[in-house]
N, C-alpha and C positions, 0 to 999 in steps of 0.2 A: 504494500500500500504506500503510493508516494503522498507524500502532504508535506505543505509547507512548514517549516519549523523555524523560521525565523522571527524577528519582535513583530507581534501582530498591531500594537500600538504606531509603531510608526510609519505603518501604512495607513493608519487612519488619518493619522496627524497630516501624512503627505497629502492624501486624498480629501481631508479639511474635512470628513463624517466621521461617525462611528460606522465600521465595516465589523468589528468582530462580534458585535451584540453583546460586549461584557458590559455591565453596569459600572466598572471601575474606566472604563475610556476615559483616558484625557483630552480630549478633543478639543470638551468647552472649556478647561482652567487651562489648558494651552495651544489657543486656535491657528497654531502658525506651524509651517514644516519644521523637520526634527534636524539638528547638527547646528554647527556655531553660524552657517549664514540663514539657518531658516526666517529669523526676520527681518531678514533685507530685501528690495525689493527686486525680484528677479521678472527680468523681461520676458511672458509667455507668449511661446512661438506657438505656431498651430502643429508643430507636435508635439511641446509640451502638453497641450490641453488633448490630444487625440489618447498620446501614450497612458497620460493621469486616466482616463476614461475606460482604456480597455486595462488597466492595472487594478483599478475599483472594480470593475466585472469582474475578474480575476480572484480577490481577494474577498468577495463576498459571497462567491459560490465555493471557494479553498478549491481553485483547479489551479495548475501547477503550467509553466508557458506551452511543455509540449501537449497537453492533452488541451487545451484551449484550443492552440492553433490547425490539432486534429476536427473539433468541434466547428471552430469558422471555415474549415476545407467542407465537411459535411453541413455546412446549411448555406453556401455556398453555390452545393451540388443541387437542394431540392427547389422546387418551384416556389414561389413568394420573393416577398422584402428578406434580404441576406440577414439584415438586423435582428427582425423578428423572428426570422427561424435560428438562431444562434439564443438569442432569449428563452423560446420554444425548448430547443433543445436542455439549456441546463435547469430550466423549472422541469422539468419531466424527469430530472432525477430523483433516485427514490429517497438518499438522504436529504434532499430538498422537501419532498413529497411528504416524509415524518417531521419536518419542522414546521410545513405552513397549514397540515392538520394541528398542532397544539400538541403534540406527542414528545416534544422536547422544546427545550428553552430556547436555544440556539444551533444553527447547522452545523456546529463542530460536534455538539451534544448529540446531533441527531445521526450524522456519520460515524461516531461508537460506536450506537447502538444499533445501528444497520451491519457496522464490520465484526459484531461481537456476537452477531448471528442470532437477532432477538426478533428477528422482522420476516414474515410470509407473503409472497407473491401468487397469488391465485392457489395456495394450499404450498407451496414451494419454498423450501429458508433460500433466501438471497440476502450476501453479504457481501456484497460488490455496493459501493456506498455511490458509486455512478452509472447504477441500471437503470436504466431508462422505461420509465412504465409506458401503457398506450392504453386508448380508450378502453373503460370496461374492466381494469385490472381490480383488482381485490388486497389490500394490502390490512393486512392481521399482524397481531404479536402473536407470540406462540405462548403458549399453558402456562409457564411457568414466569412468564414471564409479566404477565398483567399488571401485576402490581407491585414492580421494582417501584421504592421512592422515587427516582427522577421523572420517570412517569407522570406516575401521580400527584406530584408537585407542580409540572409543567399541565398537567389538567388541571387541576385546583385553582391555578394563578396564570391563563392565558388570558392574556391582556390584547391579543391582537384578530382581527376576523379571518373565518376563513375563507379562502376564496371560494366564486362560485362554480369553478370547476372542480372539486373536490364535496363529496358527502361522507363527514364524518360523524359516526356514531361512539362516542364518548366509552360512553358505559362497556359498550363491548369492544372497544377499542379495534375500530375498525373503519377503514377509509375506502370509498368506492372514487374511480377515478370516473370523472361524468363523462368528460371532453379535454383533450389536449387545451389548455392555455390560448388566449389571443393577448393580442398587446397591450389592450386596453384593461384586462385581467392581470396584468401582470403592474406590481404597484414597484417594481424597483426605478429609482431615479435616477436611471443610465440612458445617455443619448448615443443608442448605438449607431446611429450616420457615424460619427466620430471613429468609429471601431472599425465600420469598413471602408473607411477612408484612407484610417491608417494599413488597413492588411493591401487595400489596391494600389499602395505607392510601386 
């Protein structure tokens, strides 16, 4: 399993949000980029603001540059806006899929527990934390698993809706996939023009 393991703070600070979903972010008591010239004023080129753009895609789904650039080759290839089907593509993954039912806190929390093999695909354990569901899939926890605390604390305490391509039923902790995502479904505040601007130089 590759994942990034470097400071996840100061890709947020680069990118000026909070990307990692920790409640301890410094973003807001330090809203400026990280090292001795982060507040100086530096001249943004248009690929500064292209690279900053697909490095926050990057960093908020935890894809790694080669499997990204795999991702933008394959939506690329299918019919649509290049943008939207690269968006498409990484909400359709399954660790994605357990963190925007409510079934963990955050997508690093939620790629454990899909790579620690706690998660069912149409009756199937999948722990590949970048499988990609499709319409109709079925996505369960397995027996023993129901009622880990993190669980049950990310139910307890989900603060965020979920989308309407997804039916989740709580109680039996269970998520039906309705419909693949549209862009208008998708709440990240990423301008992917910018993304395939940069891949078309």
């Amino acid at each position: 399993m590759a994942r990034n393991t470097g400071p996840r703070h100061k890709a947020c600070r680069r990118a000026r949000q909070p990307l990692c979903q920790s409640k301890k972010c410094p973003v807001d008591r330090r809203p400026y980029p990280p090292g001795q010239h982060g507040r100086g004023r530096i001249r943004e080129s248009d690929y500064l603001v292209q690279l900053r753009e697909k490095q926050k895609l990057r960093m908020m789904y935890g894809v790694l540059e080669k499997q990204f650039r795999r991702y933008y080759q394959l939506a690329s290839r299918q019919p649509g806006i290049t943008g939207e089907n690269l968006l498409r593509l990484l909400e359709t993954r399954l660790d994605n899929v357990v963190w925007r039912s409510g079934l963990a806190e955050t997508r690093p929390q939620a790629r454990q527990l899909v790579n620690h093999g706690h998660f069912r695909v149409n009756g199937k354990k999948v722990d590949i934390a970048s499988y990609r569901v499709r319409k109709g899939d079925v996505v369960t926890i397995k027996e023993k698993s129901k009622d880990l605390i993190m669980i049950q604390h990310s139910v307890d305490t989900l603060g965020r809706p979920i989308p309407d391509w997804l039916s989740v039923t709580h109680a039996e902790r269970k998520v039906v996939v309705l419909d693949v995502p549209s862009r208008h479904q998708i709440d990240t505040s990423i301008n992917e023009q910018l993304i395939v601007e940069l891949y078309s130089k």
